[in-house]
C-alpha positions in Angstrom: -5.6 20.3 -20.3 -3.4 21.5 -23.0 -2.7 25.8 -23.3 -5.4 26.1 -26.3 -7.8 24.0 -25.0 -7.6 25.4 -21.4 -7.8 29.3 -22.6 -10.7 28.2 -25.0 -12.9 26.9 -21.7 -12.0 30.0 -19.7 -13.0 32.3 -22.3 -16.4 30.6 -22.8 -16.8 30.4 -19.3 -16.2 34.2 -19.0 -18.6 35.2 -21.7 -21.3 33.1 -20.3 -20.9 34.5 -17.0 -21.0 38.1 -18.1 -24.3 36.8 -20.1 -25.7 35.3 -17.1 -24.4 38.4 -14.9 -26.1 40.6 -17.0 -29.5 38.8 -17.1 -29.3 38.9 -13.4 -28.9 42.5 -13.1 -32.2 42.8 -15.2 -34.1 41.0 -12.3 -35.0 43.3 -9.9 -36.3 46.0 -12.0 -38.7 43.2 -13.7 -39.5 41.8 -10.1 -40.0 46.0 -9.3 -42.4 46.1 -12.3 -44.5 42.8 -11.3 -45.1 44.2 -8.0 -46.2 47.3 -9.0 -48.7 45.8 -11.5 -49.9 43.3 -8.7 -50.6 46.5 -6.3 -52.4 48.0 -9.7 -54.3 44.7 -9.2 -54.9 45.0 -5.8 -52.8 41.6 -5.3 -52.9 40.7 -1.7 -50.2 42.0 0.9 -48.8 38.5 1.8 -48.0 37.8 -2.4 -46.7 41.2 -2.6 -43.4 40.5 0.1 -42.5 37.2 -1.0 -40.6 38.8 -4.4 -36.6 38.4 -5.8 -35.5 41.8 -3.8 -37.1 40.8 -0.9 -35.2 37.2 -1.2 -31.7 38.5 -2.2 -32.2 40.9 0.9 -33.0 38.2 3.6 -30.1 36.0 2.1 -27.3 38.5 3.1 -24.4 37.9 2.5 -24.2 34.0 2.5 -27.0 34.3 -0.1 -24.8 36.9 -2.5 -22.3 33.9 -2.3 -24.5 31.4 -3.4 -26.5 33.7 -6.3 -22.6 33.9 -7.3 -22.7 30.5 -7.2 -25.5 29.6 -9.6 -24.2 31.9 -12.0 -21.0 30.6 -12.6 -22.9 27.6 -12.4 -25.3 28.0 -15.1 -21.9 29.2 -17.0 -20.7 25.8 -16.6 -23.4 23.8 -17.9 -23.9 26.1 -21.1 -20.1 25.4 -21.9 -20.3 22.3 -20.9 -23.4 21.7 -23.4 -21.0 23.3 -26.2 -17.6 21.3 -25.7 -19.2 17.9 -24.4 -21.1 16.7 -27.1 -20.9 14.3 -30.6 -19.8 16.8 -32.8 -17.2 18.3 -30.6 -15.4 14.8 -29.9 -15.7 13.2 -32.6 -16.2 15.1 -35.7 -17.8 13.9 -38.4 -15.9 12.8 -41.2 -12.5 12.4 -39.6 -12.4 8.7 -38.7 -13.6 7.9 -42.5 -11.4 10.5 -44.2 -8.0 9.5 -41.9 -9.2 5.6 -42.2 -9.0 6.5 -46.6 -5.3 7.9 -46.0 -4.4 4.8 -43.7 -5.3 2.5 -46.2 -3.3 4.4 -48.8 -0.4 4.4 -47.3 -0.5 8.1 -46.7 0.9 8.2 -42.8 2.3 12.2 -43.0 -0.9 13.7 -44.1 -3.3 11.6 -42.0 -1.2 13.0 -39.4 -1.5 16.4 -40.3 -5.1 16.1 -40.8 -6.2 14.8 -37.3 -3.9 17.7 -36.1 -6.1 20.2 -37.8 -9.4 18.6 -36.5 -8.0 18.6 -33.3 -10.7 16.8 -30.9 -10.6 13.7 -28.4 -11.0 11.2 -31.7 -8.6 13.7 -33.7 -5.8 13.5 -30.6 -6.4 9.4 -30.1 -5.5 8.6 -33.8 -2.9 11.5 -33.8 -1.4 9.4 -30.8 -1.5 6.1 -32.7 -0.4 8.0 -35.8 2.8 8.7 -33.8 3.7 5.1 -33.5 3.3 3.9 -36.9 6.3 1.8 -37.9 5.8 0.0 -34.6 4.2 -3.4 -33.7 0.6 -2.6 -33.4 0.0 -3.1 -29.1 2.4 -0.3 -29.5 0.0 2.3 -31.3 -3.2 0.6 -29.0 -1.7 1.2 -25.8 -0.8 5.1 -27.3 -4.5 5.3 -28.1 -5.6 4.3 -24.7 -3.3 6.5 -23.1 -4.6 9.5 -24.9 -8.2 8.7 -24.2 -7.5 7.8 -20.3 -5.3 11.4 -20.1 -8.3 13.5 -22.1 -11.3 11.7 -20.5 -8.9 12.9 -16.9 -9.5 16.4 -18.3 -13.3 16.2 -19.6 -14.2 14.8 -15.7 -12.3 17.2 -14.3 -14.1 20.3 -16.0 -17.4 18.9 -14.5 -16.0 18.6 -11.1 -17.1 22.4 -10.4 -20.4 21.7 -10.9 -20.6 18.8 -8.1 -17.7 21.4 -6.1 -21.3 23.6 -6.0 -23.5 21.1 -5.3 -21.9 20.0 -2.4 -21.2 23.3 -1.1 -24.7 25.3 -2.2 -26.6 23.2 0.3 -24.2 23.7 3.1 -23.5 27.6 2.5 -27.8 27.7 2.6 -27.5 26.1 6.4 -24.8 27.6 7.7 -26.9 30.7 6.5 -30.0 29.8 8.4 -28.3 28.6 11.9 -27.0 32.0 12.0 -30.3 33.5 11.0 -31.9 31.1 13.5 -29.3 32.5 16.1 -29.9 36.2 15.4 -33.9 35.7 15.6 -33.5 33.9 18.8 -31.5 36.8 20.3 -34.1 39.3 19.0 -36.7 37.5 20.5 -34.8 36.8 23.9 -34.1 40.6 24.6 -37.8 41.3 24.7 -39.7 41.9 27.6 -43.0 40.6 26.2 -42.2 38.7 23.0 -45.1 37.5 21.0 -44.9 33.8 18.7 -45.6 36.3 15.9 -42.9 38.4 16.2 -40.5 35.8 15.6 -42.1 34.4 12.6 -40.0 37.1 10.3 -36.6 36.3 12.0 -37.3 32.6 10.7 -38.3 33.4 7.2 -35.4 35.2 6.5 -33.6 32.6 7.9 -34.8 30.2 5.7 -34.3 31.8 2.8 -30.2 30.9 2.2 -31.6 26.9 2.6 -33.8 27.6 0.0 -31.7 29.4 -2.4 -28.7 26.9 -1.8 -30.7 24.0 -2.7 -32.2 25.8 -6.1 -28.5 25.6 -6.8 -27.3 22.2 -5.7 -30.1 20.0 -7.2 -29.7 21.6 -11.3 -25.8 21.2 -10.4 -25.8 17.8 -9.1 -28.2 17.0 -11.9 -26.0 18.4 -14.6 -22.8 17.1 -13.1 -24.4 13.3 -13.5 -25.7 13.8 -17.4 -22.6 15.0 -18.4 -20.5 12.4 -16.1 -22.9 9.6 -18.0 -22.7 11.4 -21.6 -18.4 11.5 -21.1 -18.1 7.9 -20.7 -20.7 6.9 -23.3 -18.8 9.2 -25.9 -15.0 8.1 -24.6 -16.0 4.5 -25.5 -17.4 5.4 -28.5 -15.0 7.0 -30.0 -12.0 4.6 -28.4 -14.3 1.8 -30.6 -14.7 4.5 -33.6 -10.2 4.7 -33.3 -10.0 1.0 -33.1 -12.1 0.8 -36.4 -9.9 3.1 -38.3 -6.7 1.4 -37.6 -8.7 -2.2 -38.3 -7.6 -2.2 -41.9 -3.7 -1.4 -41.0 -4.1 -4.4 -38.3 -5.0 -7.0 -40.5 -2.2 -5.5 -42.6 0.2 -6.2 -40.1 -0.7 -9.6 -39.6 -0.3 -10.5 -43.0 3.0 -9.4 -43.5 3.8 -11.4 -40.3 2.3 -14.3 -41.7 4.1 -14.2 -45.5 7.2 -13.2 -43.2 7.0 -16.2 -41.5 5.7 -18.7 -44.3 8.9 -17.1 -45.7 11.3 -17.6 -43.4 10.3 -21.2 -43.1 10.3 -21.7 -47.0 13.8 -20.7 -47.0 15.2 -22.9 -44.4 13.5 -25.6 -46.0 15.3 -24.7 -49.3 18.6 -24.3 -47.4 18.0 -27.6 -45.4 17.2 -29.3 -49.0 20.6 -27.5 -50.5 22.4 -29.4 -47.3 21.4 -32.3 -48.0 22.4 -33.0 -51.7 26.1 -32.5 -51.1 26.0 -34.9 -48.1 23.9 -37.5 -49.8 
């Protein structure tokens, strides 16, 4: 990922963090306030444990890992929402306005023009742009090495989001075996132990399993919409950079061909010239 582009994706990822951070930190005061109006209600006992504090406290510290977890999570998909789109890669109006200065002859500015509009289609032509002057499966294979190198990049920004599916899930059950383990001890050092008494060991055990897979299924979910939208938008806009150079192609080809009808007008002259002497 080039300098710019890589400092860009931080940034956004660190504002949407600090968003998402913030929002979280609102949480407990609105769980505080819904428990206190279910009480108002008289709201049965049983409703009023199961709130957020009560979660966050029975996740310990494996579940403070994997709230950590969704949030840079949710960070990820709102960037990736912003940068992985249409109008990101392939702005509108550039293949048009760079196709008008190809056909003109104008090779400098469309140059300097995708470099302005800097994007995946903006870099692809800027890469075929380079090689102008040269036979034309030069300035296609530029073009699919520029898409190939900046699709690399776009797949692996969405790797952290199947990084935290994969490891939400198993954070949440390492979490409850060692709840699970602690219970069991609790429950073996009584003298007397009653079935009910270990029913609160195993709810707060549970609780990392549950919390870890309300983060892997939205991040595996994400991770596969935007794996799908990147390829559907690389080969669109490698077909969009094939269409702007289309014009310039056929251009080539008919300067090969006059070259050619040329070149074998002339010997025909010469051979002609040859033979009058000799005759």
């Amino acid at each position: 990922m080039p300098p710019h582009d890589s400092q860009l994706f931080h940034r956004r990822v660190l504002y949407i963090t600090t968003s998402v951070l913030f929002l979280w930190s609102l949480a407990p005061p609105l769980a505080a306030g819904q428990d206190t109006a279910q009480e108002a209600t008289g709201a049965s006992a049983a409703q009023a444990q199961f709130d957020i504090g009560e979660m966050f406290k029975a996740g310990g510290v494996v579940g403070l890992i994997i709230i950590a977890m969704s949030v840079f999570m949710v960070a990820l998909i709102v960037e990736h929402a912003i940068s992985i789109r249409r109008g990101a890669l392939m702005p509108q109006g550039l293949a048009d306005e760079v196709h008008q200065l190809l056909s003109q002859r104008q090779f400098a500015q469309a140059t300097e023009h995708c470099r302005a509009r800097s994007s995946f289609l903006g870099n692809m032509l800027g890469a075929g742009l380079s090689e102008i002057g040269l036979a034309y499966s030069s300035i296609e294979k530029a073009m699919e090495d520029r898409a190939a190198a900046q699709a690399a990049r776009l797949f692996r920004k969405i790797d952290y989001l199947q990084i935290i599916g994969t490891l939400a899930p198993m954070l949440g059950l390492l979490g409850t075996v060692w709840g699970m383990i602690q219970a069991f001890l609790q429950f073996e050092a009584k003298a007397n132990p009653q079935v009910a008494e270990l029913a609160p060991g195993i709810y707060k055990a549970l609780v990392t399993t549950l919390i870890g897979l309300s983060v892997a299924v939205p991040a595996l979910a994400s991770f596969a919409i935007y794996r799908n939208r990147i390829d559907e938008l690389v080969a669109e806009a490698s077909q969009l950079a094939e269409h702007v150079f289309a014009d310039y192609k056929r251009a080539l080809i008919t300067q090969k061909k006059s070259a050619r009808r040329g070149t074998r007008g002339g010997d025909a002259e010469s051979g002609e010239a040859g033979q009058g002497p000799t005759a």
